[in-house]
N, C-alpha and C positions, 0 to 999 in steps of 0.2 A: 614454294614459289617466292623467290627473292624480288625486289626493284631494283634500279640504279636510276639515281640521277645524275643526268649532267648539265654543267651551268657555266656561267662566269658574270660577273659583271665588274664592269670599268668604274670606278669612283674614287675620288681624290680623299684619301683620310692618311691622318698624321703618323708619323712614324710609330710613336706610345700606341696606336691606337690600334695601328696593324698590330704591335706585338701583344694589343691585348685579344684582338679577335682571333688569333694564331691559340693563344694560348685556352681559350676559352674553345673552341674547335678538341683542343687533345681532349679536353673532360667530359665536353657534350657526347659527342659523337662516340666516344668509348663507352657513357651510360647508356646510349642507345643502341649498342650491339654494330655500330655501322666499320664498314673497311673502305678503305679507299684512299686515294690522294687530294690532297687540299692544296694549291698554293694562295699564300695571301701574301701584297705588296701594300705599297704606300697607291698603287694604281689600281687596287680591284681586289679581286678576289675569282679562281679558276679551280674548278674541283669534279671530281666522280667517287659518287660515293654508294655502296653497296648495301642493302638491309632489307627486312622488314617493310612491307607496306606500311604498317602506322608509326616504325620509327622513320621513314622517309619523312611522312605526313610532320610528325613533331617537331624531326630538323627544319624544316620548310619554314613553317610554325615560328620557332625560335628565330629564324633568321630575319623572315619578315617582319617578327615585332623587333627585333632590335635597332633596328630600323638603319643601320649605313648601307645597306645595298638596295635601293628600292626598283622596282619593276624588272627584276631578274624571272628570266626566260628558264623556267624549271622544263627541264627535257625529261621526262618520264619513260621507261621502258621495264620489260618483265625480264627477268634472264632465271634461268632455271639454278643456277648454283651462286653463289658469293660471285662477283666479279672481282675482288682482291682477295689475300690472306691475311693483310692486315691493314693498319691504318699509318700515314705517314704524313702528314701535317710541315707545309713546308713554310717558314718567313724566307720570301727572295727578295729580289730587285724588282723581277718584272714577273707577272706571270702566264706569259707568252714570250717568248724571248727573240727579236726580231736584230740584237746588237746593231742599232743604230740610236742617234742621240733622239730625244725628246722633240726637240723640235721638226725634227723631220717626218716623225711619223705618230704625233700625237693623236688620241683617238676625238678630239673636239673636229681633227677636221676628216672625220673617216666618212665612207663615198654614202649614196643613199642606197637603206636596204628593199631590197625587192621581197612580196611576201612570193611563196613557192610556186603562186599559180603566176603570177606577175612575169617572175623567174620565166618558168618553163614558156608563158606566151612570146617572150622576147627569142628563146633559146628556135622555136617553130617559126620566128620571121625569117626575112633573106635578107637581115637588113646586116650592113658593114660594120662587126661587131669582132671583138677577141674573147674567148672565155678561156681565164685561166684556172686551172687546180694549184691552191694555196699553197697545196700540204705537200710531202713529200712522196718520193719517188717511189717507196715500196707501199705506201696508199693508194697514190692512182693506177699502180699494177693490177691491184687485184678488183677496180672498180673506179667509175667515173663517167661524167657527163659525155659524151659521144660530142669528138670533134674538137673536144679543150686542150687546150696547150700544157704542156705536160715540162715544168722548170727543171725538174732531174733531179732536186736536193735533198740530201742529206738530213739538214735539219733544217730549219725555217731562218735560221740567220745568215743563207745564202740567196735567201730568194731578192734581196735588193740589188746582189749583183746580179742576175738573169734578168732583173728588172733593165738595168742600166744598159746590160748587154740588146735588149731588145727592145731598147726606145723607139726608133725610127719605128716600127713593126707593128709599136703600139700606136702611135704616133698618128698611123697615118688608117687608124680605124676611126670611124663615126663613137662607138661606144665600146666599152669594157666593162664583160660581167666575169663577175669571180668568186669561190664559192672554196668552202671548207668543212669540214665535221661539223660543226656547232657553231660558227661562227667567229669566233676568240681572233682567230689568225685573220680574215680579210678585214678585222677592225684597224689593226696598225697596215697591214698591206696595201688595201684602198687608202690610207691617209697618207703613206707614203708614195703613192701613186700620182695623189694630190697635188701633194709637194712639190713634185717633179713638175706642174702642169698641165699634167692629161685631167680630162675633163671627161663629163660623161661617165663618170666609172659606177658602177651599181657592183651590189652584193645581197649574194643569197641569204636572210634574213633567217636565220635560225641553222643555215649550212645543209647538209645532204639529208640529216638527221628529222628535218621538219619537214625536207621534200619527200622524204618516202615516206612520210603520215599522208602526207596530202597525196600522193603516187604511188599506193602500195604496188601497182604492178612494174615502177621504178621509172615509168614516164622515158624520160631523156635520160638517164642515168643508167648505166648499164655492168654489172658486176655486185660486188658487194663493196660494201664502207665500213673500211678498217675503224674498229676503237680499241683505244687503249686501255684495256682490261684484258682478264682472261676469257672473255664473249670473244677477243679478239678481230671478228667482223660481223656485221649482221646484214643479211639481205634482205631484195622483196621478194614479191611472189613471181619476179623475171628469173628463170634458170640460169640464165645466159653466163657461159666463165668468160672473161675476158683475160684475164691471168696465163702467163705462161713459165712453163718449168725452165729456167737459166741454160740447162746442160739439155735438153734432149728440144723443146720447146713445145712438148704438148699441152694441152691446156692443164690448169691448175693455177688455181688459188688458196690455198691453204695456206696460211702462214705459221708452220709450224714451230717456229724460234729460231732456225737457220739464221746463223749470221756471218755476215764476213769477218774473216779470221784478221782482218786490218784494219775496216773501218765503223764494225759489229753493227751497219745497217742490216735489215734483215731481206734476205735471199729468199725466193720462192724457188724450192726444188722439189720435186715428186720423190713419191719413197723409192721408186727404181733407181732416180739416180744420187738419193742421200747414201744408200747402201752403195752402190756401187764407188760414191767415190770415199768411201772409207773401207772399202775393200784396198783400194789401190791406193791407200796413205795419202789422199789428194785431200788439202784441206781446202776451205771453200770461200771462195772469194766472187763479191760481187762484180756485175762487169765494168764497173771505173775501175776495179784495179787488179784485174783478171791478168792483167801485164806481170804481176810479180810471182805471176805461177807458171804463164806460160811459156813454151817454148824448151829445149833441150837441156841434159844439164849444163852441156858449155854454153848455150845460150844463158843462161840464170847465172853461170860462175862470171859471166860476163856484165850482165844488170848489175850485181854485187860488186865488179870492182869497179865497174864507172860510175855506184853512188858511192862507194870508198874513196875516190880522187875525189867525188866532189866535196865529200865532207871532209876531207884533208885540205883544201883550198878553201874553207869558211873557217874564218875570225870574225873575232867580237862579239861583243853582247847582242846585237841588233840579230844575229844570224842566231840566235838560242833555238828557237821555236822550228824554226828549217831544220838545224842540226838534230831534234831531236822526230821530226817527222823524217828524216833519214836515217836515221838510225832505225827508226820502226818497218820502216821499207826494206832495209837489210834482213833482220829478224825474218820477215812475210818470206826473202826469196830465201831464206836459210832453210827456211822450216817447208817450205816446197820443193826444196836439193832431196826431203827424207824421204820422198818418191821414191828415187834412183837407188835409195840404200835396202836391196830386198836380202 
């Protein structure tokens, strides 16, 4: 029987100082048998790491006397194999990545956290509230709070635009509660929330992760919550799938590694119709960009030459990053023409 932890904490240490706890992370955690991902900034430190109950216990140990990260939230769980293969110790910028400046979405001004039961009595009132899921779209597919607003994204440095796009919305609620795996991501989300304003805004204190300790029958919560390991999701003792298969839409949540062939988000598809469409040379694209497959072949020889004109009419340097996200659009409808080639 293995552990994992997972953690993060926000704290302001010097750049020297990040590349010494970076460095000191490869030797620890390799003497202690553990796998996992570390990131450490000049803003914190975010990590999951797999092992040993008592080399869990020693990393903890070692962390807490070192003392730059103090009253970090150790998430504890059992997982039956390694949750990584290996270990990968990251020095970045950020280690939640929200691409917006400092000032906007600093965690000194992030919202008040709610503890689980807190959470859940607000979620049971009637009162004029928004709850959002933080995280991304193929997260709250296969699991989430019943009734929350679901942003669509990708990665987490699109959620300030769905922010901006749905001011008025938020705007004109009494309160906002917002919720994530662990917490890490409503830190800078609620602050940037802030920023903007809105007022009222609460967040789930330890994320879904601390609410199914406190709800093991999953409470408001309904599905499983995806993690990033090979656990992949973990549920409660609720059955209930909420998840459904892309191409046929029966239920299913399994996230088998399915990813879209253009934007390698991952796809929830059942094995009837993984098999099926690799029977039929159909490569797999999620539904934001299900357009570059669909339709006939002269429908697609057609998408192809009207991103061809359009990339023939962009110049300059400013258009680099367009021309090169069409060019990747071409590729997607090329290699969905190889349908047609039986």
């Amino acid at each position: 029987m293995c552990e994992v932890v997972l953690y993060y904490k926000y704290a302001d240490v010097t750049a020297a100082r990040a590349d010494e706890i970076a460095a000191w992370h490869e030797t620890t955690c390799a003497a202690l048998g553990l796998c996992g991902r570390v990131r450490i900034a000049e803003e914190g430190i975010n990590g999951t790491l797999g092992g040993a109950p008592n080399a869990i216990d020693k990393y903890i140990d070692a962390m807490e006397a070192a003392g730059d990260f103090q009253h970090v939230d150790w998430k504890r769980s059992h997982a039956d194999a390694l949750p990584f293969d290996d270990l990968l110790v990251r020095r970045t910028k950020e280690i939640v990545s929200i691409e917006l400046p400092d000032t906007e979405c600093h965690v000194r001004g992030t919202a008040e956290h709610l503890s689980p039961k807190a959470f859940d009595a607000m979620l049971a009132s009637d009162a004029n509230m928004a709850v959002i899921d933080v995280r991304n779209d193929y997260e709250y597919n296969i699991g989430h709070f019943k009734n929350a607003l679901n942003p669509r994204t990708r990665r987490f440095g699109q959620f300030p635009v769905w922010v901006r796009d749905q001011l008025p919305l938020l705007q004109a609620k009494d309160s906002i509660l917002m919720y994530c795996t662990g917490g890490i991501r409503c830190e800078k989300a609620s602050a940037y929330l802030r920023h903007l304003g809105l007022e009222n805004v609460f967040q789930l204190d330890g994320g879904i992760h601390r609410y199914l300790e406190a709800f093991p029958d999953g409470g408001h919560f309904v599905g499983k919550n995806f993690v990033f390991d090979q656990r992949v999701s973990m549920a409660s003792e609720n059955p209930e799938v909420v998840g459904k298969c892309t191409e046929c839409l029966d239920a299913h949540d399994v996230v088998s590694g399915t990813r879209c062939a253009y934007c390698r988000t991952h796809v929830l598809l059942c094995v009837k119709c993984t098999r099926a469409l690799s029977e039929k040379r159909v490569q797999v694209l999620c539904p934001e960009h299900s357009w570059m497959g669909d339709g006939s072949e002269d429908e697609l020889r057609a998408k192809w030459a009207a991103l061809e004109a359009s990339l023939a009419a962009m110049e300059g340097p400013k258009g680099k990053g367009r021309r090169r996200s069409i060019r990747k659009q071409m590729d997607a409808i090329t290699k969905s023409m190889d349908k047609f080639r039986v």
